[in-house]
Backbone as CSV, one residue per row, in Angstrom:
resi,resn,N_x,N_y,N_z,CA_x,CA_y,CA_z,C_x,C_y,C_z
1,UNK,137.735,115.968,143.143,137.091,116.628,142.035,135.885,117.362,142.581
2,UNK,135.576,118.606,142.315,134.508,119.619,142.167,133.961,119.756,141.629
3,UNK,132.558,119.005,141.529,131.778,119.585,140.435,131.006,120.181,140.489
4,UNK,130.510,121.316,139.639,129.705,122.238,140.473,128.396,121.224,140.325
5,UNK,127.416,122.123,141.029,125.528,121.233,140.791,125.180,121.967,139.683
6,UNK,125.455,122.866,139.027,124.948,123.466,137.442,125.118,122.984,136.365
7,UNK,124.909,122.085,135.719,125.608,121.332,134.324,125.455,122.846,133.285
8,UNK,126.250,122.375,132.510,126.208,123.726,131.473,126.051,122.751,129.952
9,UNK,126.252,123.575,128.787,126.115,123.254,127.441,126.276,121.618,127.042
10,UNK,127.770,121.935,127.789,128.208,120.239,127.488,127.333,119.419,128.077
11,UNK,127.167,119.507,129.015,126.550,118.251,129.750,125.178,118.266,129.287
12,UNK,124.180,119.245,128.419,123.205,119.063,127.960,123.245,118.223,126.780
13,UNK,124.622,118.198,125.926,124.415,117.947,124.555,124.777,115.923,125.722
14,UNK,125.760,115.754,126.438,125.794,114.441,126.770,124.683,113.829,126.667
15,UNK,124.250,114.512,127.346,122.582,113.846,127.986,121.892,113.557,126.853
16,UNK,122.032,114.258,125.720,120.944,114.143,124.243,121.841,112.900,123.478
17,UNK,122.765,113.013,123.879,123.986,111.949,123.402,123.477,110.489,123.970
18,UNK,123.312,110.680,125.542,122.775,109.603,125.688,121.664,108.773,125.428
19,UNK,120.836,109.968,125.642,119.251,109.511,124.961,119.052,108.940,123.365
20,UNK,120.310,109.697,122.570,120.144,109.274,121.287,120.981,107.718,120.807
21,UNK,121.862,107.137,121.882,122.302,106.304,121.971,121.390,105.261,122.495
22,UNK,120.431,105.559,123.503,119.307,104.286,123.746,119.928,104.266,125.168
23,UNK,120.749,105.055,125.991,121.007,104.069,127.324,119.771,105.088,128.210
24,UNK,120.211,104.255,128.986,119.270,104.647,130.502,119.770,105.874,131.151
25,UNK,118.752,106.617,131.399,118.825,107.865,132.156,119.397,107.626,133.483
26,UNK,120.183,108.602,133.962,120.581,108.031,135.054,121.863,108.607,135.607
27,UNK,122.814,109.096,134.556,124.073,109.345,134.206,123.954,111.005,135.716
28,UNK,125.069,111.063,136.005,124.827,112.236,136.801,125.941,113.146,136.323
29,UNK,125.892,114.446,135.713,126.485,115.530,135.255,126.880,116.387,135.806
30,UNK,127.858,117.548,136.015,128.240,118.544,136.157,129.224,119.309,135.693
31,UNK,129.778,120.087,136.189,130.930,121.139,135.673,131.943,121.408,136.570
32,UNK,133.260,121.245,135.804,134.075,122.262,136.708,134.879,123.019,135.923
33,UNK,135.628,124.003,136.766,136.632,125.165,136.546,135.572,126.333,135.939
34,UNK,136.033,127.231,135.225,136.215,128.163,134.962,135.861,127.926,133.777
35,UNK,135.614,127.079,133.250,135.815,127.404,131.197,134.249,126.000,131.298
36,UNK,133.852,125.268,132.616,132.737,124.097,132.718,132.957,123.464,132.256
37,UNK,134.032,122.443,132.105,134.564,120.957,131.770,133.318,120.407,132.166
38,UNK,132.515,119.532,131.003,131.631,118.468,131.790,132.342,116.949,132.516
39,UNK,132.270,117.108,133.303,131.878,115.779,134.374,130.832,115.028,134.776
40,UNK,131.197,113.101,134.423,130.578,112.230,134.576,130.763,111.705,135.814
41,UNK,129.653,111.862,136.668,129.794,111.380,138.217,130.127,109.976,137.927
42,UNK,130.836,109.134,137.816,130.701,107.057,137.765,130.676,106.206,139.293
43,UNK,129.786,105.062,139.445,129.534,104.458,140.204,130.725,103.507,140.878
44,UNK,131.083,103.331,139.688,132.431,102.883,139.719,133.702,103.385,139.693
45,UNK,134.622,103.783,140.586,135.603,104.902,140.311,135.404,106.420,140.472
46,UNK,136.991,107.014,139.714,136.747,108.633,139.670,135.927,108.752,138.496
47,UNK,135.590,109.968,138.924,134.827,110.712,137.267,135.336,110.690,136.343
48,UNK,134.885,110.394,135.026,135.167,111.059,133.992,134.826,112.830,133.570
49,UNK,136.280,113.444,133.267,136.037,114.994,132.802,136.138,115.327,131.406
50,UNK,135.847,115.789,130.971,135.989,116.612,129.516,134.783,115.982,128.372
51,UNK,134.432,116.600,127.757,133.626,116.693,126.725,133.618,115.069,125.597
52,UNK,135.122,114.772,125.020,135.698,114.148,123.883,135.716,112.353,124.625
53,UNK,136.182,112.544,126.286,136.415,111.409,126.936,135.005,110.849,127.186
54,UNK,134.085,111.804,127.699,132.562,110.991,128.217,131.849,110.827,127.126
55,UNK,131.555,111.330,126.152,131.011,110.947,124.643,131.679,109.346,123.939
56,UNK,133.483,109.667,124.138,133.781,108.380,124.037,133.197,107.220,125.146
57,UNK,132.953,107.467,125.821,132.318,105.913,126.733,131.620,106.130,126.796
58,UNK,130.513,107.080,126.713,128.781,106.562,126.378,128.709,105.838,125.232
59,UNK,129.082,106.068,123.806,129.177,105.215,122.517,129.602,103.552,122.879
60,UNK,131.073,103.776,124.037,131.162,102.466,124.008,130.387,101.785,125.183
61,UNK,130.061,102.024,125.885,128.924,101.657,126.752,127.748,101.400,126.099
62,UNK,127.271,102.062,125.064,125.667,101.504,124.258,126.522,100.447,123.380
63,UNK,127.933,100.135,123.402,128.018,98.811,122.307,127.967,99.317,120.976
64,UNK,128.570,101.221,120.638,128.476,101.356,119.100,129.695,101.778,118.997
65,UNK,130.682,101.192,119.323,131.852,101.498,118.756,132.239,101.992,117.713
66,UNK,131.526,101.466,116.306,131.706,102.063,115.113,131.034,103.682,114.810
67,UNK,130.613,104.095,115.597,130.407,105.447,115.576,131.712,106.220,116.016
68,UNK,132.560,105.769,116.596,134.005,106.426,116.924,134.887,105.910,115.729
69,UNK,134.719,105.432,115.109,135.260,104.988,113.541,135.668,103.496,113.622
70,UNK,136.067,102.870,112.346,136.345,101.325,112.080,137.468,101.070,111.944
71,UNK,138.719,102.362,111.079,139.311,102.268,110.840,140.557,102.989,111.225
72,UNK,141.965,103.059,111.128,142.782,104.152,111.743,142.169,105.697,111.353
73,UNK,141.886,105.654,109.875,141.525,106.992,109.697,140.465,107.701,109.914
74,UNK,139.720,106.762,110.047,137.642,106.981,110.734,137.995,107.430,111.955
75,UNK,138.726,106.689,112.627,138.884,107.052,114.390,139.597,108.388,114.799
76,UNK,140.862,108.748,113.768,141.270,110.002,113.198,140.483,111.539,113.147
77,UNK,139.799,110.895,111.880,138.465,112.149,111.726,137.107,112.220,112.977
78,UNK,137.043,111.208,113.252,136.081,111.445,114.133,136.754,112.078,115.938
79,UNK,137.960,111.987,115.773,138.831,112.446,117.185,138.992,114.148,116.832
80,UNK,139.248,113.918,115.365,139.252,115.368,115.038,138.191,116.455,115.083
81,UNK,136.952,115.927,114.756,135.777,116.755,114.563,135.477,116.830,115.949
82,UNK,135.446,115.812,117.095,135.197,116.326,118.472,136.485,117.003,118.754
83,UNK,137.720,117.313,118.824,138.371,118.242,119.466,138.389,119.280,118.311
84,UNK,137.481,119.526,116.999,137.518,120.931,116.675,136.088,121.483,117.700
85,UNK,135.293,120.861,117.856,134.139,121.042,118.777,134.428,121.573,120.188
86,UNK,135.498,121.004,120.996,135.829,121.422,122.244,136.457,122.577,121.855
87,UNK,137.659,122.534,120.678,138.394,123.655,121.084,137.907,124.880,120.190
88,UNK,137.504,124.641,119.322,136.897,125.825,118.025,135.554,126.343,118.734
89,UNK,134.473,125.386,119.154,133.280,125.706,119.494,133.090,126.353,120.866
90,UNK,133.724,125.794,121.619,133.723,126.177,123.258,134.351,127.188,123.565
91,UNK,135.451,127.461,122.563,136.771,128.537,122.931,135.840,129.857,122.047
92,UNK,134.534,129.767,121.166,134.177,130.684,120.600,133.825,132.467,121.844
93,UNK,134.577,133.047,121.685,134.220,134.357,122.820,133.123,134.703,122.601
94,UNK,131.852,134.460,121.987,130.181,134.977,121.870,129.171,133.894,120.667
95,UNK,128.230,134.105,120.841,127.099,133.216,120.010,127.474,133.809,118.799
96,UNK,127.776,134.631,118.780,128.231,134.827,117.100,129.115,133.942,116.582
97,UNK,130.256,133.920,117.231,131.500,133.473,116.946,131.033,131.844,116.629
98,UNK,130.366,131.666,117.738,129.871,130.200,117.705,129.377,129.782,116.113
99,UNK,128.435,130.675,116.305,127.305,130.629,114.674,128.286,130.590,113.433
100,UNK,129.251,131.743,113.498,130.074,131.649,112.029,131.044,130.239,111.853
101,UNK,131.849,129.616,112.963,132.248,128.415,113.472,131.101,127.433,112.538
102,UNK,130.524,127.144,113.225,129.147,126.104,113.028,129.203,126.265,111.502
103,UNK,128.586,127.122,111.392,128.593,127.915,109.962,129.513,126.950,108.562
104,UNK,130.907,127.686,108.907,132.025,127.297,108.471,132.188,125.666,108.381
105,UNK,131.730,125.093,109.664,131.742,123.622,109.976,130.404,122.607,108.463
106,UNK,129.610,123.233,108.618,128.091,123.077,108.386,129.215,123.013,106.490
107,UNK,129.455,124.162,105.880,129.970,124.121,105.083,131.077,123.470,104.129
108,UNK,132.057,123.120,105.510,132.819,121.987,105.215,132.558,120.384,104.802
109,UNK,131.475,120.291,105.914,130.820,118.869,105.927,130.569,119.016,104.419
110,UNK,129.440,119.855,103.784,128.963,119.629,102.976,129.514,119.150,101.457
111,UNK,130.852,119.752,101.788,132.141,120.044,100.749,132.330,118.221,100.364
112,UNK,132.548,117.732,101.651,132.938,116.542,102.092,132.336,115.386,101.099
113,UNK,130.884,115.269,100.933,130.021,114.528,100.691,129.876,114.185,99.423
């Protein structure tokens, strides 16, 4: 595995992920390919790559499992809203695209409630 030394978007929001989870700084980040898959350097083993996989084991690493849901359908929606994030948000071709996305997202939630 290649990772570059530049972390990009993803690996910033990890890092806020982690901090907002309570663990210890420490985690080592980067990118690969062409499109910046974040990558989790681990002490143990190969890396973890992609966005949906290292978010899932920081949650379960701080011990909050129930933030990935309780139930079949919690775990469902919450698998869903991170791969509309990788693939809707990341795949956006400009900050616009991003913004109306978000936008749209921001709107839905609200629908929800």
């Amino acid at each position: 595995m290649a990772a570059a030394a530049r972390p990009g978007p993803g690996c910033d929001e990890l890092a806020l992920l982690e901090r907002l989870l309570g663990l210890p700084k420490g985690n080592k980040y980067g990118v690969q390919g062409e499109r910046k898959v974040p990558v989790l350097q681990t002490n143990n083993g190969p890396g973890l790559t992609g966005l949906m996989t290292i978010a899932a084991h920081l949650v379960k690493q701080a011990k909050k499992d129930q933030l990935l849901g309780s139930t079949a359908e919690e775990k469902a929606v919450v698998q869903q809203w991170l791969e509309y994030r990788v693939t809707r948000v990341d795949g956006g071709s400009s900050k616009e695209d991003t913004r109306i996305i978000l936008k749209h997202q921001d709107i839905f939630v609200r629908l929800q409630v």
